[in-house]
C-alpha positions as CSV (number, residue, x, y, z in Angstrom):
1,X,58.5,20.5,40.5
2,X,59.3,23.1,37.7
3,X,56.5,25.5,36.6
4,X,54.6,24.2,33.3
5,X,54.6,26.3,30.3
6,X,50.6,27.4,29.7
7,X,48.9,30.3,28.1
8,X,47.4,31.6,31.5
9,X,49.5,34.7,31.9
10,X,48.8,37.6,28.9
11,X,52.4,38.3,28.6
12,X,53.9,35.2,27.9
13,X,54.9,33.2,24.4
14,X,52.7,30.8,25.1
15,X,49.9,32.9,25.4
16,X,50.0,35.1,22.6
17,X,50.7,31.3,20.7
18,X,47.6,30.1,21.9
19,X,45.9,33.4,21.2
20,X,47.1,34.7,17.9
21,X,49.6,32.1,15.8
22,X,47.3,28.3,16.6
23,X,43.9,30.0,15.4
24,X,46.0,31.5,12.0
25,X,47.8,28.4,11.7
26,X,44.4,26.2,11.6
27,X,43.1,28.6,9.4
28,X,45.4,27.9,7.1
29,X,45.7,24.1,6.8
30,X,41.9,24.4,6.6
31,X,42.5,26.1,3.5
32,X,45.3,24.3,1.9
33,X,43.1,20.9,2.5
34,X,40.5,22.6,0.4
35,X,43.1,23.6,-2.6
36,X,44.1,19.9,-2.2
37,X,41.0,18.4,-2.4
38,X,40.3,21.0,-5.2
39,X,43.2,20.3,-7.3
40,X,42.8,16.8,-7.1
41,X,39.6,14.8,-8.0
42,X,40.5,11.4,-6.5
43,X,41.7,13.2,-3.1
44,X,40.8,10.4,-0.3
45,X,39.8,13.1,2.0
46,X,36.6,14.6,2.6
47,X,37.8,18.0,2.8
48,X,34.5,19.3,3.9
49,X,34.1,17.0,7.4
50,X,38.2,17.6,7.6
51,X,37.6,21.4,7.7
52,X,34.6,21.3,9.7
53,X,37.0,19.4,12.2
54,X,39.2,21.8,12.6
55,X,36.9,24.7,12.7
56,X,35.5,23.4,15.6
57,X,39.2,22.9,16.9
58,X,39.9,26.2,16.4
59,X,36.9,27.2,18.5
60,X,37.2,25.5,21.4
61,X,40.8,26.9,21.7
62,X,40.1,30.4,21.1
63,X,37.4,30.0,23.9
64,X,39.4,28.1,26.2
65,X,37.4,25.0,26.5
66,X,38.3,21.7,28.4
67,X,40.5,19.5,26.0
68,X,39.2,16.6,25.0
69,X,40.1,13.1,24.5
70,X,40.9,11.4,20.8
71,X,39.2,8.9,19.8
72,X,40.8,6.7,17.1
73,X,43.8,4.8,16.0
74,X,47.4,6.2,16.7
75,X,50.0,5.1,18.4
76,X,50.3,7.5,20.7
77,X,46.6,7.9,21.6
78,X,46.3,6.4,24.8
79,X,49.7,8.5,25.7
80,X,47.6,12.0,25.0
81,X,44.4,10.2,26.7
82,X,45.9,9.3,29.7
83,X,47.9,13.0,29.9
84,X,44.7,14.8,29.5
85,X,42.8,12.4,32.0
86,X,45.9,13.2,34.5
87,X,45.2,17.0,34.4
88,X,43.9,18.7,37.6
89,X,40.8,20.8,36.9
90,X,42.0,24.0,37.0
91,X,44.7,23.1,34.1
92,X,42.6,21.3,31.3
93,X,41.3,24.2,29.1
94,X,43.5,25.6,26.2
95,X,45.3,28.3,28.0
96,X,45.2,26.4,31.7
97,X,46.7,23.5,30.1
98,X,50.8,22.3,29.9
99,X,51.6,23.2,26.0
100,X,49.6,19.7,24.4
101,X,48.4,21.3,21.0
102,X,50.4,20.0,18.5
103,X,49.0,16.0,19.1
104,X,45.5,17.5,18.6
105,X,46.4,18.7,15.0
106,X,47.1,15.8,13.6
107,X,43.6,13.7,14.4
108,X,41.4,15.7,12.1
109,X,43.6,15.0,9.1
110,X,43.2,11.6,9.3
111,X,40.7,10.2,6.6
């Protein structure tokens, strides 16, 4: 069995993703939904829930909670469910976790 890529160890890439780049990246898209929503009147979002979202997103990772599971429609939900669900205990928080952010992203900005 090869060794996962987590943010456990302080000197790695992954850590220093989890830590520094994710919460800066989520920062931004929660400000580029509000210029969208902003610049255009009819935007089918609400930018306000969206943002709150992924604020709350943003916290859990910077605190290194448990991941959770999505709930919604997708066609690769039950893929990410059923990963997360597979995770021991001492490797389903943020930085304990194999490298699953990116899926999470994408849920929030759903309408």
């Amino acid at each position: 069995d090869s060794p996962k890529l987590c943010g456990q160890h302080t000197d790695t890439f992954c850590y220093l993703s989890i830590r520094d780049r994710h919460p800066i990246t989520i920062t931004k898209i929660i400000d580029q939904t509000f210029k969208l929503g902003c610049s255009k009147p009819d935007f089918e979002v609400d930018t306000k829930t969206v943002a709150a979202k992924l604020s709350r997103l943003k916290n859990r990772l910077q605190t290194d909670k448990e991941l959770e599971l999505i709930e919604g429609e997708g066609e690769d939900i039950e893929i990410w469910n059923n990963a997360v669900k597979r995770l021991q205990p001492n490797e389903n928080t943020w930085f304990s976790a194999p490298w699953l952010f990116y899926r999470v992203l994408h849920v929030p900005s759903n309408p």
